[in-house]
FIPA-303405 format. One record per residue (C-alpha): residue number from 1; residue in three letters; x, y, z. Coordinates in Angstrom, 3 decimals, padded with zeros to 6 digits, always signed. Layout:
N
(NUM,"ALA",(X,Y,Z)),
...
***
This chain:
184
(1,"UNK",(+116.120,+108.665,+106.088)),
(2,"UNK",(+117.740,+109.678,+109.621)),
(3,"UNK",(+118.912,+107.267,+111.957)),
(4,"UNK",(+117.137,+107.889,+115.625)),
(5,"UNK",(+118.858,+104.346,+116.829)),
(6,"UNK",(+115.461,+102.782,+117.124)),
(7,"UNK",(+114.399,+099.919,+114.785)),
(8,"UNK",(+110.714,+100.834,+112.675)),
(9,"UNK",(+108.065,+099.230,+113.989)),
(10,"UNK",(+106.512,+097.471,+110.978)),
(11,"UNK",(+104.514,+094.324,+110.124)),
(12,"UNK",(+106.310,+091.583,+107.436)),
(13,"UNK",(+104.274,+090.562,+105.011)),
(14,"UNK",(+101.444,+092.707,+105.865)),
(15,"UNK",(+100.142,+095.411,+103.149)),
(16,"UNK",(+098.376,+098.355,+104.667)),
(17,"UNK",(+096.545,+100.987,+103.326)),
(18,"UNK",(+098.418,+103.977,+103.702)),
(19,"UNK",(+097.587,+105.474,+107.292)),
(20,"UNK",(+097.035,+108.487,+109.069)),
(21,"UNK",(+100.147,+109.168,+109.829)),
(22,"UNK",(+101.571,+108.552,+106.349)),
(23,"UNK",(+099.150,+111.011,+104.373)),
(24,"UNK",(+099.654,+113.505,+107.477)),
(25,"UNK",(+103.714,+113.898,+106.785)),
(26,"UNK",(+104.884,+117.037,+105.647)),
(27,"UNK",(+107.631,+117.801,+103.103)),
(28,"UNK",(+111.178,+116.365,+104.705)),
(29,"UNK",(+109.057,+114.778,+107.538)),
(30,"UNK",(+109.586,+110.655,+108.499)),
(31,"UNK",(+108.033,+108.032,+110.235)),
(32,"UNK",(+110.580,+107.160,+112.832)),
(33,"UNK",(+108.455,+104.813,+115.117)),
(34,"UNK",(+104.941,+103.538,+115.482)),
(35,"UNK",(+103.230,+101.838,+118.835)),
(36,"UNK",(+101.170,+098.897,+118.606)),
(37,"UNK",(+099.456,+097.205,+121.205)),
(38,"UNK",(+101.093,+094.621,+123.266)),
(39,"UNK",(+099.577,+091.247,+122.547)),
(40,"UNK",(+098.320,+090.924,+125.701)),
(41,"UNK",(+095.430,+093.455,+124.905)),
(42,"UNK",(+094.290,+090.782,+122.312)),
(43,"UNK",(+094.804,+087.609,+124.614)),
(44,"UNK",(+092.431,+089.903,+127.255)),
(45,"UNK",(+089.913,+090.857,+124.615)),
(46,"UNK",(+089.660,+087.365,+123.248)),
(47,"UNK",(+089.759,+086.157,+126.901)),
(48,"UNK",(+086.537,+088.112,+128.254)),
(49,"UNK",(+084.699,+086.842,+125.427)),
(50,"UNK",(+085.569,+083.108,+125.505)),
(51,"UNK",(+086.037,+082.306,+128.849)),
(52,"UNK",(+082.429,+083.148,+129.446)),
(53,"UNK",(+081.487,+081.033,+126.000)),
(54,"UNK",(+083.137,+077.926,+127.429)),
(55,"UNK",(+081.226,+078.159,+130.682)),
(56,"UNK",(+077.626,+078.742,+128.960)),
(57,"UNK",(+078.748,+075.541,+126.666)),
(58,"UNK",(+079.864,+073.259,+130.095)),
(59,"UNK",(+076.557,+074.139,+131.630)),
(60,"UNK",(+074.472,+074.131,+128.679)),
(61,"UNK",(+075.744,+070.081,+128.368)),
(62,"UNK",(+075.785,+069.386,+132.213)),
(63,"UNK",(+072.305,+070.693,+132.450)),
(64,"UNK",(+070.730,+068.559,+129.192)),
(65,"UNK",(+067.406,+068.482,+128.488)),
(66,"UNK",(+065.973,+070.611,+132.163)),
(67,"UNK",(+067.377,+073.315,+130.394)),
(68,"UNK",(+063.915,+075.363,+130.035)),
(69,"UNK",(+062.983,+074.376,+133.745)),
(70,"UNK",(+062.535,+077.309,+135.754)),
(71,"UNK",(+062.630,+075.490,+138.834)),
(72,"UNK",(+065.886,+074.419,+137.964)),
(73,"UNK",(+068.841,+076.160,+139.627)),
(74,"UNK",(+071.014,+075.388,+136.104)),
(75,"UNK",(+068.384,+077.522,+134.235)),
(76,"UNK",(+069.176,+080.688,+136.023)),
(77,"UNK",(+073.204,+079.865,+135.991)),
(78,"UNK",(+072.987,+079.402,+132.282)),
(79,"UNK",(+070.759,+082.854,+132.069)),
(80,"UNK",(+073.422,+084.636,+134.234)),
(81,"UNK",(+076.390,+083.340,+132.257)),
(82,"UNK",(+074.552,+084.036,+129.161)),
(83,"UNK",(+074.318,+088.037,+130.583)),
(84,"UNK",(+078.233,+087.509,+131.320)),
(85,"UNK",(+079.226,+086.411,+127.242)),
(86,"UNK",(+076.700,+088.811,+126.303)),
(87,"UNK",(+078.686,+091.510,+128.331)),
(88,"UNK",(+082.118,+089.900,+127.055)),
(89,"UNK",(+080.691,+090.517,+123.825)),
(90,"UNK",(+080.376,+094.224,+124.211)),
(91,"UNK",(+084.218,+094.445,+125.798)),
(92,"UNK",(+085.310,+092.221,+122.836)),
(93,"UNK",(+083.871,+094.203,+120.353)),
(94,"UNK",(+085.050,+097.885,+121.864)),
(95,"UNK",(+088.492,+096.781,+122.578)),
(96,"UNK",(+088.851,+095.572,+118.908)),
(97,"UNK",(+087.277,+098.320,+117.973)),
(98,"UNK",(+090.123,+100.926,+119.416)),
(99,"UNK",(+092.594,+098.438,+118.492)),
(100,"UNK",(+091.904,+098.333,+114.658)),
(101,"UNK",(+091.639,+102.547,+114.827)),
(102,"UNK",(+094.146,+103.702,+116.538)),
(103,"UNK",(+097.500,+105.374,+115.617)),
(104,"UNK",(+100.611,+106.053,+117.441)),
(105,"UNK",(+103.280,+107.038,+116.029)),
(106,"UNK",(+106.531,+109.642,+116.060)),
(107,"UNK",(+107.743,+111.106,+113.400)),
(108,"UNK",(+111.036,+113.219,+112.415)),
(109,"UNK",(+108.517,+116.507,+113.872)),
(110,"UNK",(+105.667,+115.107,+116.053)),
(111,"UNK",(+104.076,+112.870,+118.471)),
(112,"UNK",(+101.066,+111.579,+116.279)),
(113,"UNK",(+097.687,+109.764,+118.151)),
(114,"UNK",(+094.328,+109.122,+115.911)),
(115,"UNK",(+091.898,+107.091,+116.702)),
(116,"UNK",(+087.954,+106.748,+115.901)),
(117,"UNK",(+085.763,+104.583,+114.192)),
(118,"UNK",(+083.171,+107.066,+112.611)),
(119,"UNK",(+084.775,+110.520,+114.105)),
(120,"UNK",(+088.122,+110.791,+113.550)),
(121,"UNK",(+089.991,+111.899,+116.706)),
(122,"UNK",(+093.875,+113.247,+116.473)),
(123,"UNK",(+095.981,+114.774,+119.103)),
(124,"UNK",(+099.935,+115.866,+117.999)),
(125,"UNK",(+102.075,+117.356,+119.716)),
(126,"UNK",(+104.969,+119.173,+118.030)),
(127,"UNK",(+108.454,+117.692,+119.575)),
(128,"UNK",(+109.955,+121.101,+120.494)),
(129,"UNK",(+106.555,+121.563,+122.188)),
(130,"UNK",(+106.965,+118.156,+124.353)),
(131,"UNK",(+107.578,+119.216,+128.150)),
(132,"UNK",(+107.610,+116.083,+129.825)),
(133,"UNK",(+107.003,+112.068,+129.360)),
(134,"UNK",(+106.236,+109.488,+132.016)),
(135,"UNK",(+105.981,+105.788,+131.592)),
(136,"UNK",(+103.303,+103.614,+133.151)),
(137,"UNK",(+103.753,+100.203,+134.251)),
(138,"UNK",(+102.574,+097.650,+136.499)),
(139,"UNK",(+104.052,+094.932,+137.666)),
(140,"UNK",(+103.045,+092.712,+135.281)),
(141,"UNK",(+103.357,+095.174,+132.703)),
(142,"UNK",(+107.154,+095.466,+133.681)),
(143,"UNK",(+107.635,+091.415,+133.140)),
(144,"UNK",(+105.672,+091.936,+129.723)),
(145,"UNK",(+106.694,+094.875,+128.616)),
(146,"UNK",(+103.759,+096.716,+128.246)),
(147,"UNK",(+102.791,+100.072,+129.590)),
(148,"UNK",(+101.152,+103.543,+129.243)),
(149,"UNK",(+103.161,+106.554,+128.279)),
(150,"UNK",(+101.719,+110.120,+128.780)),
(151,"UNK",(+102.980,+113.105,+127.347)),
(152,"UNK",(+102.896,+116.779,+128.120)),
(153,"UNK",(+103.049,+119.241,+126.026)),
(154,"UNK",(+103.189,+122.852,+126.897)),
(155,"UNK",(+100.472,+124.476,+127.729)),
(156,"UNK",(+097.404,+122.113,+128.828)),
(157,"UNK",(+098.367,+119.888,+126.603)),
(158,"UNK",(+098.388,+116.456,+127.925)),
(159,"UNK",(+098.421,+112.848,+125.729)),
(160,"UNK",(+098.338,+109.117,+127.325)),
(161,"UNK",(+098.658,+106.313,+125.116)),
(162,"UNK",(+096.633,+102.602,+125.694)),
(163,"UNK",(+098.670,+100.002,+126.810)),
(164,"UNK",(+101.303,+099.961,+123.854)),
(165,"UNK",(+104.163,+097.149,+123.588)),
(166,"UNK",(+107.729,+098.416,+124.614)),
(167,"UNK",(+106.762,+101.996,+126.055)),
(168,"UNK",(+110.256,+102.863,+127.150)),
(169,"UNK",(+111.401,+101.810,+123.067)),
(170,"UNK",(+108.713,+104.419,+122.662)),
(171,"UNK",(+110.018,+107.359,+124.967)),
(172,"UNK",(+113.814,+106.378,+124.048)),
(173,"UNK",(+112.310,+107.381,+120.546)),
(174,"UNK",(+110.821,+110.520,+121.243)),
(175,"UNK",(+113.563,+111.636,+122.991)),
(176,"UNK",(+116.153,+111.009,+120.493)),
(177,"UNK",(+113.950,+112.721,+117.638)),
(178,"UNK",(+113.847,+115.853,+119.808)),
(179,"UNK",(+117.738,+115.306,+119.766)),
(180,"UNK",(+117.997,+115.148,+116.347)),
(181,"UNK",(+115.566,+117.884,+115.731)),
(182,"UNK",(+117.558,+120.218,+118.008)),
(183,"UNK",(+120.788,+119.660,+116.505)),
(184,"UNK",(+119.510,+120.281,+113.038)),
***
């Protein structure tokens, strides 16, 4: 296995199913890296659906029994929170959802994105074929350590990750496989 100077992104004590990524490698090819999301993107999607669960529970006690009074203002607050968790829900459950599908990775030949739930959706990019990579991060994202990164490829070819954990670990990565690769 070739050393790229970056450390493999892998989960102790966690047995996967062998991935995308893994039954995609060609003959001589390695996993050098994969992206996961920063835990931020779980503290968010946990966030949007229990912040609104806590509320509906505060008002559902401070209101007490006049909950199913109409002309109670406390009715309609609890109806309008309960459209909020019910929206939180949704976000929860689609956020999750790409979370548990999607694949980033680089390998000793490729960039390497699927994702899907049903469809399955996969963009590579050969690494000779990589033109350019930018990094995306806010502010906060800079104190975390959590960012976009969007690739080019040539042609129209054009790739941006979600927010992934350590997206300059991620470039640093790509670029030293297309060193390796051209030196070979």
């Amino acid at each position: 296995m070739p050393k790229y100077g970056v450390k493999m992104a892998q989960r102790p004590g966690r047995i996967e199913m062998a991935s995308y990524i893994d039954q995609s490698l060609g003959a001589g090819e390695t996993v050098i890296l994969r992206a996961h999301f920063h835990w931020l993107y779980l503290f968010y999607a946990w966030g949007v659906f229990l912040l609104p669960l806590f509320v509906l529970i505060g008002l559902y006690i401070h209101a007490g029994t006049t909950i199913l009074n109409w002309s109670n203002p406390s009715t309609w607050l609890i109806l309008l929170v309960a459209l909020w968790l019910l929206l939180g829900a949704i976000t929860f459950v689609q956020m999750m959802v790409r979370k548990w599908t999607t694949e980033l990775g680089i390998t000793s030949h490729r960039f390497v994105e699927r994702y899907g739930l049903f469809t399955l959706r996969s963009n590579e990019i050969a690494l000779p074929n990589i033109e350019g990579v930018k990094v995306r991060q806010s502010f906060l994202g800079r104190i975390f350590g959590f960012g976009t990164v969007q690739i080019e490829g040539t042609g129209v070819d054009s790739v941006t990750t979600p927010h992934i954990a350590d997206p300059v670990g991620f470039v640093r990565a790509i670029q030293t496989a297309k060193e390796h690769l051209a030196a070979l």
